[in-house]
PyMOL Python script that loads the backbone (N, CA, C, O; Angstrom):
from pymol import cmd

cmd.read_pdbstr("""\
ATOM      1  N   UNK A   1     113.010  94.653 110.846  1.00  0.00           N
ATOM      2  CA  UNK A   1     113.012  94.492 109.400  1.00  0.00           C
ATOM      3  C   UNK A   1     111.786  95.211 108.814  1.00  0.00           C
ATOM      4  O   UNK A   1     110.681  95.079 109.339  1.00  0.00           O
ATOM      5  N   UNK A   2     112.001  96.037 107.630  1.00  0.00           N
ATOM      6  CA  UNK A   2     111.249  96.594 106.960  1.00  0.00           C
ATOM      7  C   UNK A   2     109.977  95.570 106.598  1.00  0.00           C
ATOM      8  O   UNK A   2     110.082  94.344 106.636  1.00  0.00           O
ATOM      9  N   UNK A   3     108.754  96.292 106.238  1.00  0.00           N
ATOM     10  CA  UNK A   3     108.186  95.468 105.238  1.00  0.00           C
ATOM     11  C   UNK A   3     108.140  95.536 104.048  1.00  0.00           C
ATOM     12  O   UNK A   3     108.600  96.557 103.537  1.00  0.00           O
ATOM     13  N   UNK A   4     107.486  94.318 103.041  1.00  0.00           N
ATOM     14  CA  UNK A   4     107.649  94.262 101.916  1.00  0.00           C
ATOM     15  C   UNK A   4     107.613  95.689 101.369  1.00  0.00           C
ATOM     16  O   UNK A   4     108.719  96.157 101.100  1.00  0.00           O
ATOM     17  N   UNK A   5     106.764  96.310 101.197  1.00  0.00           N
ATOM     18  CA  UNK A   5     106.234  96.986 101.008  1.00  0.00           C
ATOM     19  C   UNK A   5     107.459  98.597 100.729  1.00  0.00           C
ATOM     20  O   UNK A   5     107.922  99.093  99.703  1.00  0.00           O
ATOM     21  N   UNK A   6     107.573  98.901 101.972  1.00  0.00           N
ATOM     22  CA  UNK A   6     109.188  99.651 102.471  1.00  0.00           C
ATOM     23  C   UNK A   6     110.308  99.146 101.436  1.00  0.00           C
ATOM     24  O   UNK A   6     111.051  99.907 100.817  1.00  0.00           O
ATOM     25  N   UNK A   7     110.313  98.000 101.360  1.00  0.00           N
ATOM     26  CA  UNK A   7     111.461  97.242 101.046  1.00  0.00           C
ATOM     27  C   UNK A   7     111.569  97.555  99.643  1.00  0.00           C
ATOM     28  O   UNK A   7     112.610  97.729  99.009  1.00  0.00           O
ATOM     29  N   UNK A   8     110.205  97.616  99.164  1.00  0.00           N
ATOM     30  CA  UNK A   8     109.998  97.771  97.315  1.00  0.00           C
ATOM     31  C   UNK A   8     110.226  99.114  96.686  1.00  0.00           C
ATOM     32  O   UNK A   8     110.688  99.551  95.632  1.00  0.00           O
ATOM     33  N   UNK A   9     109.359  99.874  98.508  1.00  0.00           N
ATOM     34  CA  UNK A   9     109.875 101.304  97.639  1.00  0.00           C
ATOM     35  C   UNK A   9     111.459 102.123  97.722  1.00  0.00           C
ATOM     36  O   UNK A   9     111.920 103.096  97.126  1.00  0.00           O
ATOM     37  N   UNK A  10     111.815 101.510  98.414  1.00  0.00           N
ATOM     38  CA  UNK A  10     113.535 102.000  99.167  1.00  0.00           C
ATOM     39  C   UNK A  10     113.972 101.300  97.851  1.00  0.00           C
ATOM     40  O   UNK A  10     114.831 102.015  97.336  1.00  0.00           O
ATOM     41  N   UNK A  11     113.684  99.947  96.921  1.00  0.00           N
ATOM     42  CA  UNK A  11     114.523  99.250  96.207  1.00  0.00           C
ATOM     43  C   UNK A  11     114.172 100.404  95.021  1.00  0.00           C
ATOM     44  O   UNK A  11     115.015 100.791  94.211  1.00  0.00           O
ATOM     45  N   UNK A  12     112.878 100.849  95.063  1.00  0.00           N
ATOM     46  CA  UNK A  12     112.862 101.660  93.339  1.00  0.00           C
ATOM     47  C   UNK A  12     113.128 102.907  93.561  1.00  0.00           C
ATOM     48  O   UNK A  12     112.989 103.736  92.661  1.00  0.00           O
ATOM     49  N   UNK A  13     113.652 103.321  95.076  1.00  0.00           N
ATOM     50  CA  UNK A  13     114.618 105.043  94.832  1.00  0.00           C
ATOM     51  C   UNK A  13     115.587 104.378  94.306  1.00  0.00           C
ATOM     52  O   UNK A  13     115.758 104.627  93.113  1.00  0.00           O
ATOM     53  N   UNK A  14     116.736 103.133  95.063  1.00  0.00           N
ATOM     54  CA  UNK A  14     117.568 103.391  94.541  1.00  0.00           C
ATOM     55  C   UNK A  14     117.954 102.955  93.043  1.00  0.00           C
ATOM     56  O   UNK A  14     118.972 103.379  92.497  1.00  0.00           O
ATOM     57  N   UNK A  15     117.077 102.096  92.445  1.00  0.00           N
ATOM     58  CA  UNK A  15     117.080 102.253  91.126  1.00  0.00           C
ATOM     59  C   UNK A  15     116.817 103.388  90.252  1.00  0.00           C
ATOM     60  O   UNK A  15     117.320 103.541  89.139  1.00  0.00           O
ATOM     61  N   UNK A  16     116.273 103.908  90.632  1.00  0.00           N
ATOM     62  CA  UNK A  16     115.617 105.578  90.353  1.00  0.00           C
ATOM     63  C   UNK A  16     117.004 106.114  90.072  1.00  0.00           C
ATOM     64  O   UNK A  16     117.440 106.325  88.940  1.00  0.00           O
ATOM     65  N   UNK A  17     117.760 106.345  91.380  1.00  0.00           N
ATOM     66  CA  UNK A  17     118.990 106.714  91.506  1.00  0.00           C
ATOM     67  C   UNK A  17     120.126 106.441  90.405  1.00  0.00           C
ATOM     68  O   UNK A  17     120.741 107.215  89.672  1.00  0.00           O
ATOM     69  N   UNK A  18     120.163 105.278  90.539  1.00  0.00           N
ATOM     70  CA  UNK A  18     121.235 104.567  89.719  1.00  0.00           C
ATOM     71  C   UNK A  18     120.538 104.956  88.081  1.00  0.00           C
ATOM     72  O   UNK A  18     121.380 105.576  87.431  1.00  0.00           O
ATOM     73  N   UNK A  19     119.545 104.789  87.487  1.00  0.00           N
ATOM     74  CA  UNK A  19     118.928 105.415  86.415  1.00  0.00           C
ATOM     75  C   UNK A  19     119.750 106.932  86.065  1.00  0.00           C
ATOM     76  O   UNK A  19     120.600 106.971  85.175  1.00  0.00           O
ATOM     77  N   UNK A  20     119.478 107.843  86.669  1.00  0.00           N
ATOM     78  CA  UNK A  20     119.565 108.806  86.766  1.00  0.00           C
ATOM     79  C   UNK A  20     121.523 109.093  86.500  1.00  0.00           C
ATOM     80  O   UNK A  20     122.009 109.875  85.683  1.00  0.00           O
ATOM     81  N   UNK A  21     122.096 108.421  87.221  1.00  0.00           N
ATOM     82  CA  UNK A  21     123.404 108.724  87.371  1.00  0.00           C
ATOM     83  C   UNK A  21     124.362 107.571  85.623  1.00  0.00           C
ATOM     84  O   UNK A  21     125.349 107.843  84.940  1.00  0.00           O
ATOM     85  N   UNK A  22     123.448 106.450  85.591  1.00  0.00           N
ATOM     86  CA  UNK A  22     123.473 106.284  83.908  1.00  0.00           C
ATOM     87  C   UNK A  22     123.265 107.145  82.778  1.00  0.00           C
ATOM     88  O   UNK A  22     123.957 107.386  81.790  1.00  0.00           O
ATOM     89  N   UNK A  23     121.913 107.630  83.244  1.00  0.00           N
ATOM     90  CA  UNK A  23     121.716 108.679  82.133  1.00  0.00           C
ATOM     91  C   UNK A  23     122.388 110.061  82.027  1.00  0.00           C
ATOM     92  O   UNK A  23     122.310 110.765  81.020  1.00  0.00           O
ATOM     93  N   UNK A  24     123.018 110.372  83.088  1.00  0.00           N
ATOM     94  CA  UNK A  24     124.123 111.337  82.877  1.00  0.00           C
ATOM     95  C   UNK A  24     125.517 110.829  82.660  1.00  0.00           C
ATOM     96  O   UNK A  24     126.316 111.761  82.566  1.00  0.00           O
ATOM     97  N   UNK A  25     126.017 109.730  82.559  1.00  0.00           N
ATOM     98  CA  UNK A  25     127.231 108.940  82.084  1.00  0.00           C
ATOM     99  C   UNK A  25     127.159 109.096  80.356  1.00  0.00           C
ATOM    100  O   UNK A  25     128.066 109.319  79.553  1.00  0.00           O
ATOM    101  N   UNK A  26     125.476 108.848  80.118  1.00  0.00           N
ATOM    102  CA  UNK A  26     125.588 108.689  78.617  1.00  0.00           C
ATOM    103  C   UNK A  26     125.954 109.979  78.131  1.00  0.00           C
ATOM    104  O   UNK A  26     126.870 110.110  77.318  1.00  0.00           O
ATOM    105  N   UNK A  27     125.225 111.042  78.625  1.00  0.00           N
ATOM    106  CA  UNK A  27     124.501 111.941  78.303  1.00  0.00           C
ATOM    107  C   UNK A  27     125.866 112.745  78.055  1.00  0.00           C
ATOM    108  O   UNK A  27     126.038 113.153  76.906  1.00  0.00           O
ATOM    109  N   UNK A  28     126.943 113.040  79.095  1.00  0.00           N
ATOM    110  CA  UNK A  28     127.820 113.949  79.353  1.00  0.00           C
ATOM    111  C   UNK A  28     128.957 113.251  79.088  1.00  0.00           C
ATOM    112  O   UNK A  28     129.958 113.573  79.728  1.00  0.00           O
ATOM    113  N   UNK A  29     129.077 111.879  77.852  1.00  0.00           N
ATOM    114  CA  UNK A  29     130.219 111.258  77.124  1.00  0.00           C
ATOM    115  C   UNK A  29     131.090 110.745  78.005  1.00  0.00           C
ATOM    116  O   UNK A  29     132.282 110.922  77.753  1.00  0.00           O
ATOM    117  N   UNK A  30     130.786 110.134  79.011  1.00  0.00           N
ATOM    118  CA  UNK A  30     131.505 109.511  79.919  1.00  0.00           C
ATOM    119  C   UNK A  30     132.126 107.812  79.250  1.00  0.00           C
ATOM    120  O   UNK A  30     133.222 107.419  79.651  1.00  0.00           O
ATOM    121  N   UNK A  31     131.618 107.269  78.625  1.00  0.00           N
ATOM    122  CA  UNK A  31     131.707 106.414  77.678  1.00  0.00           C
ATOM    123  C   UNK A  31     133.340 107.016  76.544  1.00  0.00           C
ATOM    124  O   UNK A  31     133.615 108.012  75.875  1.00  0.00           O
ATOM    125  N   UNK A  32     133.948 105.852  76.864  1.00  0.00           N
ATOM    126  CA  UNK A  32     134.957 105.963  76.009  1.00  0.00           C
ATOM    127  C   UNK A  32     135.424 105.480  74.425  1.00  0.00           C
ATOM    128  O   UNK A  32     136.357 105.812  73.694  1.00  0.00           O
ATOM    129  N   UNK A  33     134.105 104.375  74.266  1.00  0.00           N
ATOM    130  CA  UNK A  33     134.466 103.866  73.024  1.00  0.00           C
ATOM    131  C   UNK A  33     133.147 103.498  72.796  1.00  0.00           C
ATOM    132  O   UNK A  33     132.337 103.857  73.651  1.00  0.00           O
ATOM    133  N   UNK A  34     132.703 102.805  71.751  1.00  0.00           N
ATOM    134  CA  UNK A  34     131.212 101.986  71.752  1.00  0.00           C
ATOM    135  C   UNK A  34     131.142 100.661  72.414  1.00  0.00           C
ATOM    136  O   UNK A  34     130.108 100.127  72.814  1.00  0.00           O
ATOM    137  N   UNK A  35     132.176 100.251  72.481  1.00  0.00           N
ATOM    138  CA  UNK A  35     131.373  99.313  74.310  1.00  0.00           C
ATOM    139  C   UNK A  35     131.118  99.662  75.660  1.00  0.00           C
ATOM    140  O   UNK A  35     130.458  99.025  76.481  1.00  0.00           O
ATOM    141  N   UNK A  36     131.559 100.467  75.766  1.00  0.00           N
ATOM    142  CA  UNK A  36     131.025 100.982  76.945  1.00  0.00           C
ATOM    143  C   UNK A  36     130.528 101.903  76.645  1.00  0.00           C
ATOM    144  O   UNK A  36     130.850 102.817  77.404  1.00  0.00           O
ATOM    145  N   UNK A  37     129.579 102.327  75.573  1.00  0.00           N
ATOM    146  CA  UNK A  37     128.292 103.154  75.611  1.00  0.00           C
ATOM    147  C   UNK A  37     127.036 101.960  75.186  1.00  0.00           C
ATOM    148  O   UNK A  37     125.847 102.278  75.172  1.00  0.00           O
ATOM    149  N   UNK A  38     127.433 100.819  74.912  1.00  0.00           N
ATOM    150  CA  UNK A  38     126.581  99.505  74.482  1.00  0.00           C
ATOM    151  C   UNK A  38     126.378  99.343  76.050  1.00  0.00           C
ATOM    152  O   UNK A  38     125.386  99.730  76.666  1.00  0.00           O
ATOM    153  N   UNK A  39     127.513  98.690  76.601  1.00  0.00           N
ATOM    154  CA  UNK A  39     127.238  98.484  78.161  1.00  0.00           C
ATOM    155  C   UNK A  39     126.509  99.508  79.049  1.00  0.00           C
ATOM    156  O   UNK A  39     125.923  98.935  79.967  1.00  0.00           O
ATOM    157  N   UNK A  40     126.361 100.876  79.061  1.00  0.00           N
ATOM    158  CA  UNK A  40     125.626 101.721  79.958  1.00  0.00           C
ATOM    159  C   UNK A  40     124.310 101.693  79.382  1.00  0.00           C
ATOM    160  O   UNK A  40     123.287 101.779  80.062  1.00  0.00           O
ATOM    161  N   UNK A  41     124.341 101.508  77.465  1.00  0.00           N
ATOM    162  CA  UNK A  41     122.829 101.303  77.492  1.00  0.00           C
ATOM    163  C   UNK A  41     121.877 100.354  77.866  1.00  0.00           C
ATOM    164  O   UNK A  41     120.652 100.448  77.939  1.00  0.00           O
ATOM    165  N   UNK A  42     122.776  99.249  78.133  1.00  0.00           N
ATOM    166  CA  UNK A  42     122.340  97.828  78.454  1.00  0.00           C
ATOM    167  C   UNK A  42     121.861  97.606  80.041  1.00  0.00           C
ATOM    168  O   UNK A  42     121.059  96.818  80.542  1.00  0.00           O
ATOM    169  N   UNK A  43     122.688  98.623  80.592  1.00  0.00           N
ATOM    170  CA  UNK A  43     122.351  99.052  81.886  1.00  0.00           C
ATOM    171  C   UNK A  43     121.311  99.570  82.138  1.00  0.00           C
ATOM    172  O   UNK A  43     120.436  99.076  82.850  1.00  0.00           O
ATOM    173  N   UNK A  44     121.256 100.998  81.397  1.00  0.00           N
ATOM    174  CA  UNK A  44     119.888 101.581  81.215  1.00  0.00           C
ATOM    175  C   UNK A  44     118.703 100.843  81.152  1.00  0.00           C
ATOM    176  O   UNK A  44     117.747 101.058  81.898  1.00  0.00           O
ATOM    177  N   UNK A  45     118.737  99.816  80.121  1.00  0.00           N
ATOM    178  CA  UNK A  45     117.888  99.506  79.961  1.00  0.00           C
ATOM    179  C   UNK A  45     117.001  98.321  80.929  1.00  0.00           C
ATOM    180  O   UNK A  45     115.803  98.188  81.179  1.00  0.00           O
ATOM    181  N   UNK A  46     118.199  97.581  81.309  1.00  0.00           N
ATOM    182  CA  UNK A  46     117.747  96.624  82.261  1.00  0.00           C
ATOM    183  C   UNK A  46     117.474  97.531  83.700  1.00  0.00           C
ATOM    184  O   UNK A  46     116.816  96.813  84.453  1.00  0.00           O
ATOM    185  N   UNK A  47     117.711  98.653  84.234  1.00  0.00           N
ATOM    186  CA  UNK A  47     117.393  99.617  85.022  1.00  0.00           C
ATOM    187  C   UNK A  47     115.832  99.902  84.745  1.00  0.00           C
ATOM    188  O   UNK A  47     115.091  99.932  85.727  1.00  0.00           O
ATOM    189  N   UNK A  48     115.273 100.119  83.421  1.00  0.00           N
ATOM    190  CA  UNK A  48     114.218 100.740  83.351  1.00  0.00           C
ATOM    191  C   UNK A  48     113.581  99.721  83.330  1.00  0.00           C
ATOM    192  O   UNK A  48     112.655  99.805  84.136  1.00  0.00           O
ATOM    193  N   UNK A  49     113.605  98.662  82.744  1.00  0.00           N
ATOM    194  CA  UNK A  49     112.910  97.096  82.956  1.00  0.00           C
ATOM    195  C   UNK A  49     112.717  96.995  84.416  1.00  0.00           C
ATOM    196  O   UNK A  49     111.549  97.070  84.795  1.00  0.00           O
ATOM    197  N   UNK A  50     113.450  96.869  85.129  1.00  0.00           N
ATOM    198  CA  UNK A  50     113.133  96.220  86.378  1.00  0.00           C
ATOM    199  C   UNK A  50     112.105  97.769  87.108  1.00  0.00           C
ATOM    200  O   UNK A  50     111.109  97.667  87.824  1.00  0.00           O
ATOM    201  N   UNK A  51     112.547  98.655  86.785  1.00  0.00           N
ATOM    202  CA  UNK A  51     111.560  99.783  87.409  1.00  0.00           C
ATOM    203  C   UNK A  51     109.772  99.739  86.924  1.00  0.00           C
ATOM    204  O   UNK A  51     108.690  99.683  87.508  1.00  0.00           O
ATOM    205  N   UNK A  52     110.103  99.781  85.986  1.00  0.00           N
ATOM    206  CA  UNK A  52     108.413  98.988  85.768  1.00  0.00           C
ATOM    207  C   UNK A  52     108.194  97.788  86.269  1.00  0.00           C
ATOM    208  O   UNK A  52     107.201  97.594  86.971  1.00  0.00           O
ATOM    209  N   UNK A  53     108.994  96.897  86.016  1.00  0.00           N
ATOM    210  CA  UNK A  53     108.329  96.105  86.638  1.00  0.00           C
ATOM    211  C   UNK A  53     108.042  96.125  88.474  1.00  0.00           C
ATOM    212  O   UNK A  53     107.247  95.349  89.004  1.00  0.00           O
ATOM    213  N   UNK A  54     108.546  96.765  88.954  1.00  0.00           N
ATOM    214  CA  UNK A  54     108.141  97.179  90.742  1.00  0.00           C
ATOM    215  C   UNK A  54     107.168  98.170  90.916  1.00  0.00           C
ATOM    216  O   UNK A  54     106.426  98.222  91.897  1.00  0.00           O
ATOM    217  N   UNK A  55     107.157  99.145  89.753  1.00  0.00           N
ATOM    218  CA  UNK A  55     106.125  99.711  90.185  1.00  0.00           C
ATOM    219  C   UNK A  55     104.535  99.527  89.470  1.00  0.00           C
ATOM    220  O   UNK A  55     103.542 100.242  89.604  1.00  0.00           O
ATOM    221  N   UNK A  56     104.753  98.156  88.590  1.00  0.00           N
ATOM    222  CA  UNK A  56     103.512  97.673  88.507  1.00  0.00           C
ATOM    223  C   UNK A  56     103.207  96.979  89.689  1.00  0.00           C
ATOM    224  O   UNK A  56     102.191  97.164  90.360  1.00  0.00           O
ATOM    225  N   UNK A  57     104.257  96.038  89.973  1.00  0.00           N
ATOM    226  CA  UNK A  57     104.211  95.312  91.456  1.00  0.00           C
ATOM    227  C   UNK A  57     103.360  95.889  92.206  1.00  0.00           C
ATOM    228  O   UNK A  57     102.375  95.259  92.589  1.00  0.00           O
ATOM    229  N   UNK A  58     103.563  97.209  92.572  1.00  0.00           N
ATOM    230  CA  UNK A  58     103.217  97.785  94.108  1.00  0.00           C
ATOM    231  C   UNK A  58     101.850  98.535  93.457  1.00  0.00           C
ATOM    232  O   UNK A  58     100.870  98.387  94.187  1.00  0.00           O
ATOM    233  N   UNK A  59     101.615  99.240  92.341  1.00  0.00           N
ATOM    234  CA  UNK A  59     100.392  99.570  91.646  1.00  0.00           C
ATOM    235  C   UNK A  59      99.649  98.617  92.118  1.00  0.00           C
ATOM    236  O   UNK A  59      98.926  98.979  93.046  1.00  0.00           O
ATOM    237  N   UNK A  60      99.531  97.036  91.671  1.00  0.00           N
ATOM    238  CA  UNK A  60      98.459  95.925  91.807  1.00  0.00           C
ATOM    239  C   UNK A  60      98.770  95.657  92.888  1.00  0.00           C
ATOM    240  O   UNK A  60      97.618  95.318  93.159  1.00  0.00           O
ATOM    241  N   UNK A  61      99.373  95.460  93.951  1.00  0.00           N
ATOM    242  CA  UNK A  61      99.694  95.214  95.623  1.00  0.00           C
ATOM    243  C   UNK A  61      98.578  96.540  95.985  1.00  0.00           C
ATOM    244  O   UNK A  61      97.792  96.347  96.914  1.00  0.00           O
ATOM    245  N   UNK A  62      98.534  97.691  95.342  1.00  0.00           N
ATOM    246  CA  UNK A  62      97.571  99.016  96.068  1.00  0.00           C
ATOM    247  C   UNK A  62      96.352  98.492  96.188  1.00  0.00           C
ATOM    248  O   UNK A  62      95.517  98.526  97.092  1.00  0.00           O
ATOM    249  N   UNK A  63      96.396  97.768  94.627  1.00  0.00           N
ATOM    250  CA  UNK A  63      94.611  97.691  94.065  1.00  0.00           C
ATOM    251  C   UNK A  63      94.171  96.768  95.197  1.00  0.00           C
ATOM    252  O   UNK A  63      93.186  97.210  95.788  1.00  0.00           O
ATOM    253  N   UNK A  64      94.606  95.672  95.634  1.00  0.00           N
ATOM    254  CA  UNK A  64      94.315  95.046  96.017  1.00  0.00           C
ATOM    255  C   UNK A  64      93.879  95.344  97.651  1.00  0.00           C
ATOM    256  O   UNK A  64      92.970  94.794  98.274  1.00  0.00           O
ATOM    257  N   UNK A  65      94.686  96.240  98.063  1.00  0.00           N
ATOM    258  CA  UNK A  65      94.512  96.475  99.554  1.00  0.00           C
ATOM    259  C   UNK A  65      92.996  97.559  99.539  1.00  0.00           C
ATOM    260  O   UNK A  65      92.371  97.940 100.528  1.00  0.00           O
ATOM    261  N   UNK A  66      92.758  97.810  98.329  1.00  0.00           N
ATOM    262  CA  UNK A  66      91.878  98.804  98.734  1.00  0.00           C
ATOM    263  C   UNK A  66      90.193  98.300  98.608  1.00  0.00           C
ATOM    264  O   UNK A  66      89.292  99.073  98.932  1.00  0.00           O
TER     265      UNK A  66
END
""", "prot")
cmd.dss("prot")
cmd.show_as("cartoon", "prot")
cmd.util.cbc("prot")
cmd.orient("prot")
């Protein structure tokens, strides 16, 4: 088993990822009506929420080791 650590950064590629493949859903009108361009932004957004919040995580997890 990975450690935490591994575990946090493997979790914020693939959010990274999934970010990325939202923002080209919006971007390139993949969205068919305005709920499902409400829903991908809602996605987006809770995508970019949780990405800050891990990589403050692991920012103050650095400070600390050093």
């Amino acid at each position: 088993m990975a450690d935490p650590t591994t575990f946090a950064y493997n979790l914020l590629r693939a959010i990274q990822s999934r970010i990325e493949l939202t923002q080209n859903a919006i971007l390139h009108g993949s969205p068919k009506d305005m709920e499902s361009y409400r829903h991908l932004v809602g996605e987006l957004q809770g995508l970019e929420f949780t990405e800050r919040e891990i990589k403050d995580l692991l920012q103050a997890t650095e400070k600390e080791d050093d």
